[in-house]
TORZAKOL-175803 format. One record per residue (C-alpha): y, z, x; residue in three letters. Coordinates in steps of 0.05 Angstrom, whole numbers, plus 5000, padded with zeros to 4 digits. Layout:
# TORZAKOL-175803
YZXALA/...
END
This chain:
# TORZAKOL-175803
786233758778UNK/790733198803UNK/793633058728UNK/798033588723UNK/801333348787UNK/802732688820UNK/802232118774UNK/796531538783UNK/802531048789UNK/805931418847UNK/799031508886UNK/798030778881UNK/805530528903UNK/803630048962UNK/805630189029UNK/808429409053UNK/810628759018UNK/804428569030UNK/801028958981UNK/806028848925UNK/803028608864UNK/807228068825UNK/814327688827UNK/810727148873UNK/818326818863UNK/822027258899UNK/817527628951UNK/811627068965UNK/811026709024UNK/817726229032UNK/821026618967UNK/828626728963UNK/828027418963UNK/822927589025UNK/827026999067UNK/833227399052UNK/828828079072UNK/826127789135UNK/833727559166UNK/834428319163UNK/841628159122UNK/839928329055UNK/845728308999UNK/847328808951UNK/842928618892UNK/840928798820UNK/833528778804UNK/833628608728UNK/826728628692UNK/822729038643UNK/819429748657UNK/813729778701UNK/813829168740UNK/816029438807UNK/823329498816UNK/823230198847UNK/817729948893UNK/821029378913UNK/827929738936UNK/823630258980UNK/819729799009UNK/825229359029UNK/828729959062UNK/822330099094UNK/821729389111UNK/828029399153UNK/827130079171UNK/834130239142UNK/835830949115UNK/835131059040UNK/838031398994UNK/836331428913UNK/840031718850UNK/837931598777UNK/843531468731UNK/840731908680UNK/842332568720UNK/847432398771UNK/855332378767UNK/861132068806UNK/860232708865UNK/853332578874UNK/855431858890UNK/861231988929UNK/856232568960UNK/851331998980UNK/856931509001UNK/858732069047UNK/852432159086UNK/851231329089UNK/858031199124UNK/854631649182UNK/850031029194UNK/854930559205UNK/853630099142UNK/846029989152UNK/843330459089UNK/840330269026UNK/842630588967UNK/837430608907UNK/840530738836UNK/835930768785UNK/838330478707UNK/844530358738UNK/846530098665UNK/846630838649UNK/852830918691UNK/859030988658UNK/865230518683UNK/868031068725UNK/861131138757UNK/860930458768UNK/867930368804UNK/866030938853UNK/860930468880UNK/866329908889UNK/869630168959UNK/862930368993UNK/859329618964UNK/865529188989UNK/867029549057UNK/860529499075UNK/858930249073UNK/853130219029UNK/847729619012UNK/846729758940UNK/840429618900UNK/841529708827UNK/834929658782UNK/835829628706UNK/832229358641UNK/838629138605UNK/841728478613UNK/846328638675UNK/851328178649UNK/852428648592UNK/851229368629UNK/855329298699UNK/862329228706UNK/864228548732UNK/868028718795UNK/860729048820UNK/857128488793UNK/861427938832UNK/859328328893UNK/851728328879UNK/845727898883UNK/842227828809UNK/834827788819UNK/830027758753UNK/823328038758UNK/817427828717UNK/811528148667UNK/805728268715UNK/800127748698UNK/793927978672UNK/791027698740UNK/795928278768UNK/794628878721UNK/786628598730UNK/787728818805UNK/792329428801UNK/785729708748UNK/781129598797UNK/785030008855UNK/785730518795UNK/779130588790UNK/777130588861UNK/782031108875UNK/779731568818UNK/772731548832UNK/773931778907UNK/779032398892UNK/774132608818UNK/767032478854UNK/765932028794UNK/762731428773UNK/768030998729UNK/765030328690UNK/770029878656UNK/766329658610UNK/772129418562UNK/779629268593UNK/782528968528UNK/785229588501UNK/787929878566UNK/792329138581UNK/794229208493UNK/796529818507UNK/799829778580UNK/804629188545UNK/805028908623UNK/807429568653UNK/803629818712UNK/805430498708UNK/803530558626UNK/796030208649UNK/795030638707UNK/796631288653UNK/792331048604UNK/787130958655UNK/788631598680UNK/788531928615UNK/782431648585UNK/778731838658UNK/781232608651UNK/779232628580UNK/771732568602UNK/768133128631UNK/761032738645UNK/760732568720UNK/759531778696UNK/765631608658UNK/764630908611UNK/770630718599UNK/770830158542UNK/776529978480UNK/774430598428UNK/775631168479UNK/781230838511UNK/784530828438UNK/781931408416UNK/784831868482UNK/791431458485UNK/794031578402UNK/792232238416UNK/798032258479UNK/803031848459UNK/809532158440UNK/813231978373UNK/818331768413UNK/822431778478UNK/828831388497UNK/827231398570UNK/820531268571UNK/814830798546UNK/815230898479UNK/822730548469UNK/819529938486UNK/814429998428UNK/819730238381UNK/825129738394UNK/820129148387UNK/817729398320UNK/824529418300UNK/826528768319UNK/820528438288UNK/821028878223UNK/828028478222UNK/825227748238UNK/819727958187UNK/825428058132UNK/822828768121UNK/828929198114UNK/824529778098UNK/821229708160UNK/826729568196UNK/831430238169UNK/824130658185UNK/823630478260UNK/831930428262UNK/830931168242UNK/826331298294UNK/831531058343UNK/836531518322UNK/833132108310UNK/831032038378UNK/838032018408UNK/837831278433UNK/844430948449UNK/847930608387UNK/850330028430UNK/844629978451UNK/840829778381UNK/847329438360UNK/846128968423UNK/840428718399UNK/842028558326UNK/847728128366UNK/841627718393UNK/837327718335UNK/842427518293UNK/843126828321UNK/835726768352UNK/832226938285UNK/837726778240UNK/842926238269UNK/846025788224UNK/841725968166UNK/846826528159UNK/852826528211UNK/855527158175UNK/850227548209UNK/852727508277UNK/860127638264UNK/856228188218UNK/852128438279UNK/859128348331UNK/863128758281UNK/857729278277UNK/858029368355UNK/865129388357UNK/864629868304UNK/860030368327UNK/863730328403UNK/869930608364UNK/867031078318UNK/860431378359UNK/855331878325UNK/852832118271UNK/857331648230UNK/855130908268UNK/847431048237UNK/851230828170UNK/854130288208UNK/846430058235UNK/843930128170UNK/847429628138UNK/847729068186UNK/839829198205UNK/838429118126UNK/843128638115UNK/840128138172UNK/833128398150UNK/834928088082UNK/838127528106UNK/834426788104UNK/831726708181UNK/832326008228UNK/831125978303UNK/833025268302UNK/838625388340UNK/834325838395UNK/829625258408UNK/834924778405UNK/838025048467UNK/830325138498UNK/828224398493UNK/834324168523UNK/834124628579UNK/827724438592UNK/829023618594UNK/834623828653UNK/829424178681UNK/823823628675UNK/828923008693UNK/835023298722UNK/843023188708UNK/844122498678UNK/849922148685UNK/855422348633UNK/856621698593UNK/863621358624UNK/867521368564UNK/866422138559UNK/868922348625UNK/874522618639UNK/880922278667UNK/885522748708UNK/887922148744UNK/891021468747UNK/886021138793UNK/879421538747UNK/883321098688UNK/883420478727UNK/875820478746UNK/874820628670UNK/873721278661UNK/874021438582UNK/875620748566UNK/871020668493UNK/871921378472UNK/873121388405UNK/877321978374UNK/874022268321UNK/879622518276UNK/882521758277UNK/876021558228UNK/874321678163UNK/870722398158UNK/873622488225UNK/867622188247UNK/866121628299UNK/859221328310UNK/859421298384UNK/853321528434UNK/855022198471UNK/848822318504UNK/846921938566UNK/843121288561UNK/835721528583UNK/835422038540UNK/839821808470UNK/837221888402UNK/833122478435UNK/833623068372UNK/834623758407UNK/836724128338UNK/832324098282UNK/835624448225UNK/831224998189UNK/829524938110UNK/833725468082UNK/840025278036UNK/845425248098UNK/841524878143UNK/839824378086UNK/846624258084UNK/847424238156UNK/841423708153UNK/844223288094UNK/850523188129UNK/848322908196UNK/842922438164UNK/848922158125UNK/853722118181UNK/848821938228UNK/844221508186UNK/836821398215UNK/838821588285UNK/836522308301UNK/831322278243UNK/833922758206UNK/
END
């Protein structure tokens, strides 16, 4: 039977651009991406987004787009020869193949660097697809040289769609009839990745033998807990584990939060990689309620970077109970999200004139800074002056939270700034 070889997912991979599902932004009509496609002079790029939402796709179909020559490693199983190997055979087509590497964050630094030559001669195009935060994962001097593109959850609209061809496809190689009754459980469980939906579909099909298969929430649930594995750092499951973890620590359940930390390591997943993302908790979920947390969480990355494994799961433990115990804020996190979104909605305003800077005589003699007031020469080193531009001042961005820091924080400005802000 065709489960025990070729995937759902990589029967369904579409043949053209056309038939890509998703990341309307960078491949629909008049999109950055598919203009840079169509001048046949693509850029060496990174495809940054979460699993399942197309990045392998894209990178063949690009190559098959141009009709250039393509070549693919996976960072998981290949080395510096297999690169150089590969570098090799592309500088026989005179700088017009595509090379594919798959969780490129999974390459070392000297990995990286072999890629350097090829990327900046010319040798090689390189398309890089990862789920980590580039910015963090790939050296800089590889980075300068590439295009960052950031791909998007599938919509349900999407995932509605990719079912359907699912199902279509199924009936015709099985000979059966498939009803979907119930999708709910299938989307749940899919967590926006097409290639999880098109398994679970796939799974809850080939667990019926009756030529009519109804396929509706209970059976998908029931078939898929029966498959999933208790956990795997490559595959779907690190998704599922990681987010439990991370809301176990927003939650301020350091039980939890030790019990799917545990998972992680008994697993094998990468220390930095856990430590990373106590970095970002700690000042989403926990800010200036508790600034200890993320020198805390920094300290625990450097730490666990020097020391490695078995000894950095004491390391974990500490700082992951220690910010689950910790009083939570995000008042800082949606402080920086409403204001990105007013330069968003109105644009850059003027920077008030006695804020800007003055470099030069004649900047000084059209008034540039003239009614700044230094703050240090005022009692409390504090000068009531308006720093934000006039359309928008008074606007509050940061609201402090209600926890015994931020109170402070709060008391403070409503003294030194009186009715002002509102706070």
């Amino acid at each position: 039977m065709m489960f025990r070889n070729i995937p759902l997912a990589e029967k369904l991979r579409p043949a053209n651009l056309e038939d890509y599902l998703g990341q309307k932004h960078l491949v629909g009509a008049g999109a950055v991406l598919r203009k840079t496609i169509d001048s046949g002079n693509i850029p060496s790029m990174i495809l940054w987004g979460p699993p399942g939402v197309g990045k392998t796709t894209l990178a063949f179909l690009i190559s098959q787009h141009l009709s250039r020559p393509f070549f693919t490693l996976s960072a998981i199983n290949s080395g510096v020869k297999d690169v150089r190997a590969v570098i090799e055979n592309a500088r026989e087509t005179g700088g017009n193949a595509i090379l594919f590497i798959d969780e490129i964050h999974r390459f070392s630094k000297s990995q990286q660097d072999s890629l350097l030559g090829a990327v900046e001669k010319g040798i090689i195009v390189l398309i890089g697809a990862t789920t980590e935060n580039p910015s963090f994962e790939v050296i800089s001097p590889l980075l300068s040289r590439c295009q960052v593109y950031i791909l998007k959850d599938l919509e349900k609209a999407d995932l509605l769609q990719l079912l359907e061809k699912g199902k279509v496809f199924l009936e015709k190689e099985l000979g059966k009839e498939i009803k979907l009754e119930e999708t709910e459980a299938l989307l749940r469980i899919s967590g926006g990745d097409a290639r999880k939906l098109l398994n679970a579909l796939e799974l809850t099909v080939g667990a019926e033998s009756s030529q009519t298969v109804k396929i509706d929430n209970p059976l998908v649930l029931s078939v898929i807990q029966q498959n999933l594995a208790l956990y795997d750092k490559g595959g779907e499951m690190h998704y599922d584990v990681i987010s439990a973890f991370i809301k176990s620590v927003r939650g301020s359940d350091p039980n939890a939060a030790v019990y799917y930390l545990a998972r992680m390591i008994e697993g094998g997943e990468d220390p930095k990689f856990i430590a990373r993302r106590m970095i970002i908790l700690a000042s989403e979920d926990i800010g200036n309620a508790n600034p200890n947390a993320l020198l805390l969480a920094t300290s625990c990355f450097q730490a666990v970077t020097m020391i490695g494994m078995p000894e950095s799961r004491i390391i974990l433990s500490q700082t992951a109970t220690y910010l689950a115990s910790s009083a939570k804020s995000n008042a800082s996190y949606l402080a920086i999200g409403k204001a990105q979104e007013m330069i968003r909605k109105i644009g850059d305003l003027p920077v008030p004139v006695a804020l800007r800077n003055t470099p030069t005589k004649l900047m000084k003699e059209i008034g540039y800074g003239q009614g700044y007031q230094y703050a240090h020469d005022f009692d409390q080193n504090f000068a009531d002056m308006e720093f934000l531009p006039d359309k928008i001042k008074g606007t509050r961005f940061y609201n402090p939270g209600n926890n015994p820091r931020e109170n402070e924080l709060r008391a403070r400005l409503r003294a030194l700034w009186k009715k002002k802000y509102g706070y």
